[in-house]
C-alpha beads as a LAMMPS data file, in Angstrom:
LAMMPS data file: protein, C-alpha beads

163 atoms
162 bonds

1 atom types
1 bond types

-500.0 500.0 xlo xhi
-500.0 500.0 ylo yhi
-500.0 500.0 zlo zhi

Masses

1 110.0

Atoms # bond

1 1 1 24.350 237.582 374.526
2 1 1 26.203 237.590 371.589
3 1 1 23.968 238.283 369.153
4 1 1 22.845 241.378 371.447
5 1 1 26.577 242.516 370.943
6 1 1 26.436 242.079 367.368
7 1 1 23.428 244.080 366.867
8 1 1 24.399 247.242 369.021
9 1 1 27.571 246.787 366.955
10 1 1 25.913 246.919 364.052
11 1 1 23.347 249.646 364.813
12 1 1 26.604 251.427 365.950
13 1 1 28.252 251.100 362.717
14 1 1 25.005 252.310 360.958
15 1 1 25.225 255.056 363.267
16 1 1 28.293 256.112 362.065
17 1 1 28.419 255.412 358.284
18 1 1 25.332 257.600 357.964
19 1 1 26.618 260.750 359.978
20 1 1 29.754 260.270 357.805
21 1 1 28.081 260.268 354.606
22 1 1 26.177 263.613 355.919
23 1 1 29.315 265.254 356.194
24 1 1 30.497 264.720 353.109
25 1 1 27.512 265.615 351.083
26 1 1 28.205 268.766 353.495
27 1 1 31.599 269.118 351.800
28 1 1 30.642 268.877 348.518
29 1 1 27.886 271.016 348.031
30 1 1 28.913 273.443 346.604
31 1 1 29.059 277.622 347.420
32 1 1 29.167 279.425 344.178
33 1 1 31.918 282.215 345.612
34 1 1 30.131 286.155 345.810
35 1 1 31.446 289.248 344.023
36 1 1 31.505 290.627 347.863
37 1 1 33.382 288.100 350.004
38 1 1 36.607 289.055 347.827
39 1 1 39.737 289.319 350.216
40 1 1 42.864 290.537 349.244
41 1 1 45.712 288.731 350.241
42 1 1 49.212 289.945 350.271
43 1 1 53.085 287.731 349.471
44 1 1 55.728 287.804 347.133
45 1 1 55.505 285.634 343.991
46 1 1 57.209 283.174 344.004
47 1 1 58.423 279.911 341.351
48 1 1 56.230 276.748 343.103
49 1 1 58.597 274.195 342.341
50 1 1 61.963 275.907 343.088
51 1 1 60.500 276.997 346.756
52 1 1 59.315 273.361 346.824
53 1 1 62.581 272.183 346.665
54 1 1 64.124 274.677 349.147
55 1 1 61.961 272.198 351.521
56 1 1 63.023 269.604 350.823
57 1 1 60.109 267.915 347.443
58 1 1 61.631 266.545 344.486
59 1 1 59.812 269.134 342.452
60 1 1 61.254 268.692 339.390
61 1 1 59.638 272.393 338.011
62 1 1 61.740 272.700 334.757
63 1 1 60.146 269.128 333.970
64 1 1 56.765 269.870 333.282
65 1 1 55.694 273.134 334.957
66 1 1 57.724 275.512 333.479
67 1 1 58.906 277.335 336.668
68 1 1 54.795 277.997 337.689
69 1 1 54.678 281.138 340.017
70 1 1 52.077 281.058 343.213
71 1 1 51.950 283.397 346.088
72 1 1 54.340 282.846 348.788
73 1 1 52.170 284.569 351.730
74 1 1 53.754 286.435 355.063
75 1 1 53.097 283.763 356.491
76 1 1 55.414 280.856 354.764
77 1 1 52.362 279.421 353.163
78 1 1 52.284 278.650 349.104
79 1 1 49.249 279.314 347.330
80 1 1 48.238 278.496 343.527
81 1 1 46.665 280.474 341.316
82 1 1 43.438 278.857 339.759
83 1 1 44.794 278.936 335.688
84 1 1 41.977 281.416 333.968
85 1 1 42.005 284.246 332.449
86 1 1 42.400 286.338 335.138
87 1 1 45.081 284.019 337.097
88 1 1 47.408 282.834 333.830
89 1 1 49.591 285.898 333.866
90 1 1 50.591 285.707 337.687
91 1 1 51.471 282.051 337.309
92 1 1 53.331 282.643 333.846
93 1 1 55.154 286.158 333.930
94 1 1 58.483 285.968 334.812
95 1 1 58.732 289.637 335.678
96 1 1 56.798 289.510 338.434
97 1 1 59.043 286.434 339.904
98 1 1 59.875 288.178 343.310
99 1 1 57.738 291.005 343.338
100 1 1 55.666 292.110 346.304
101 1 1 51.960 291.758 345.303
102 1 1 48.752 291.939 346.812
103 1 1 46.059 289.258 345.406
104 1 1 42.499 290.588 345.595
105 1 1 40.097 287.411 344.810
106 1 1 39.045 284.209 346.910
107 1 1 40.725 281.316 348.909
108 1 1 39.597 277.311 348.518
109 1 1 41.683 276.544 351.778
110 1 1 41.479 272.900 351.215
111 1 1 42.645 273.077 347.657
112 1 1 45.576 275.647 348.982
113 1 1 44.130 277.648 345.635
114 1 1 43.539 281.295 345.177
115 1 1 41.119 282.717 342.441
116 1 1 42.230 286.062 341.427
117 1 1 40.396 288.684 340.708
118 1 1 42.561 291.638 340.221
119 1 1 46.464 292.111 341.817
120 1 1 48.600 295.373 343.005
121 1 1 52.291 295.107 342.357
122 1 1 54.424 297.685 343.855
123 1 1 55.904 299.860 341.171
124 1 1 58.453 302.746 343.007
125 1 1 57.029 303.334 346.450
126 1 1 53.338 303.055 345.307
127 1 1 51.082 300.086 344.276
128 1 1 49.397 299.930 341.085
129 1 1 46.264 297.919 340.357
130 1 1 46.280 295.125 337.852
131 1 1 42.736 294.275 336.178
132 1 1 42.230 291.847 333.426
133 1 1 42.379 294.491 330.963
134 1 1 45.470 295.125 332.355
135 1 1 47.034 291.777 333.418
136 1 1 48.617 289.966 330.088
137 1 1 52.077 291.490 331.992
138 1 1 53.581 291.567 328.674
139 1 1 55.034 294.981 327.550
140 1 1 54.835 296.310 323.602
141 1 1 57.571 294.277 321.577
142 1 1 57.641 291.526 323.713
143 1 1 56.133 288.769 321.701
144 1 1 56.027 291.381 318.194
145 1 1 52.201 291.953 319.222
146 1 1 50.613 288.476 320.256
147 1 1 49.715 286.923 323.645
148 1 1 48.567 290.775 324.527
149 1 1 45.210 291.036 326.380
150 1 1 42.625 292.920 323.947
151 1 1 43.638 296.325 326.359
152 1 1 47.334 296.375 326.054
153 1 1 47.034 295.518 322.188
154 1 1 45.111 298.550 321.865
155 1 1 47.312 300.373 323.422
156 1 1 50.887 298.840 321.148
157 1 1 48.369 299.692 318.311
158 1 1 48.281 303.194 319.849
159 1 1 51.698 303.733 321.023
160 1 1 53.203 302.066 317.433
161 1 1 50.642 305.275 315.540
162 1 1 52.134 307.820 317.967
163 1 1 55.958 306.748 316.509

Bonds

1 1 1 2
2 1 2 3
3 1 3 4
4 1 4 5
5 1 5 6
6 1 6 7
7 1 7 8
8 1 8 9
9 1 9 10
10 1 10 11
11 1 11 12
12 1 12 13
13 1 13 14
14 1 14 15
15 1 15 16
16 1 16 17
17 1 17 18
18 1 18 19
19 1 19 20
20 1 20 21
21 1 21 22
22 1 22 23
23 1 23 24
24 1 24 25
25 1 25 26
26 1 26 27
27 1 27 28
28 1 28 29
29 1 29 30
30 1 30 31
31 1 31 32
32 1 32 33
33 1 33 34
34 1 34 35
35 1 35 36
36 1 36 37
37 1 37 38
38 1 38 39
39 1 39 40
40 1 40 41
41 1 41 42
42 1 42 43
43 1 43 44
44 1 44 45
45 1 45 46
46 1 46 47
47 1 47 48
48 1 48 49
49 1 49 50
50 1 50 51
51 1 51 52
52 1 52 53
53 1 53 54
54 1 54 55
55 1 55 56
56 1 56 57
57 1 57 58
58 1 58 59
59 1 59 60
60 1 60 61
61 1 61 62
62 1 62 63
63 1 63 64
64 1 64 65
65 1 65 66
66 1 66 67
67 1 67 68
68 1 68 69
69 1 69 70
70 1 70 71
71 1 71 72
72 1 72 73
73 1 73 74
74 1 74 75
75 1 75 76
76 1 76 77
77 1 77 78
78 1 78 79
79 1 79 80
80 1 80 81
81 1 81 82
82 1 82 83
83 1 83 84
84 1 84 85
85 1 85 86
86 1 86 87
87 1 87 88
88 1 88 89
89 1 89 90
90 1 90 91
91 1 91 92
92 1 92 93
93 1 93 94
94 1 94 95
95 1 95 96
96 1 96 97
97 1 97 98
98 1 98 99
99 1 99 100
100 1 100 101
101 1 101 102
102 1 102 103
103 1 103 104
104 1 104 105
105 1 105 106
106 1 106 107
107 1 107 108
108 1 108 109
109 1 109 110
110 1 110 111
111 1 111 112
112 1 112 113
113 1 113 114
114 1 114 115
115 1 115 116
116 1 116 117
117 1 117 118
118 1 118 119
119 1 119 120
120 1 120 121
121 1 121 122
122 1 122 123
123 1 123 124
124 1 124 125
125 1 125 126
126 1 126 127
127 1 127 128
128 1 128 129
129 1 129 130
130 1 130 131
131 1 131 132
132 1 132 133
133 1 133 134
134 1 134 135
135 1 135 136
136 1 136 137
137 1 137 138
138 1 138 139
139 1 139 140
140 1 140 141
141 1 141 142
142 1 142 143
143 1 143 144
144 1 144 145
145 1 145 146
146 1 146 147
147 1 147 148
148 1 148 149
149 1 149 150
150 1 150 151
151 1 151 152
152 1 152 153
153 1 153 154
154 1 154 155
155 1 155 156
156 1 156 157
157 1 157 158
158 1 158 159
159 1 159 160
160 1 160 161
161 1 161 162
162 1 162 163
């Protein structure tokens, strides 16, 4: 009797572990993210840490992030930017710290991460697209010339001719 317990409980347990390990193989394979299923996604940005700490974390941001800005959505949830090329300037540039924005890119829900592609900010009553040619955020004279995307330092170039 027992050992007929032991071995249903076993098979059970078999059972189990197996359909567990299917569904995480499931979760990690992985979906390279299409061009097409870009959403946009709209929020104010925000400084991580310091809206952390409004709830309550021990954050810490002037400690090692350096104030990093995410997307506080409509609906009270944060989001961080992935860190590349295209995401740096929305975590980094301080003038867009409580701006209205709209994100256009991708979501990794489980992550609580947001890939950007491109980004409106509202400038006046209208909202003006951001593209990585576009996006360093930095303005002519801010940083005498360096840290500007290859676009914008053609256009100091420009604008420093035309003086």
């Amino acid at each position: 009797m027992r050992l007929g317990i032991c071995i249903v409980a076993l098979a059970a347990v078999a059972v189990a572990a197996t359909g567990l390990r299917a569904s995480a193989e499931e979760e990690t394979q992985v979906q390279k993210r299409a061009f097409e299923d870009r959403k946009e996604y709209a929020g104010t940005i925000v400084c991580l840490g310091c809206e952390l700490e409004k709830r309550g974390a021990d954050a810490q941001c002037t400690l090692h992030a350096g104030h990093a800005q995410g997307l506080l959505a409509e609906d009270g949830t944060l989001w961080t930017f992935i860190d590349n090329a295209r995401g740096h300037h929305l975590i980094t540039n301080k003038k867009l710290l409580g701006a209205p924005v709209k994100v256009v890119g991708w979501k990794f829900p489980k992550a609580q991460y947001i890939e950007v592609h491109s980004y409106y900010a509202k400038k006046g009553d209208e909202w003006v697209h951001w593209d990585y040619c576009r996006v360093c955020g930095f303005e002519p004279g801010d940083h005498a010339g360096k840290d500007l995307c290859p676009g914008c330092a053609e256009d100091a170039e420009d604008e420093k001719e035309d003086k």
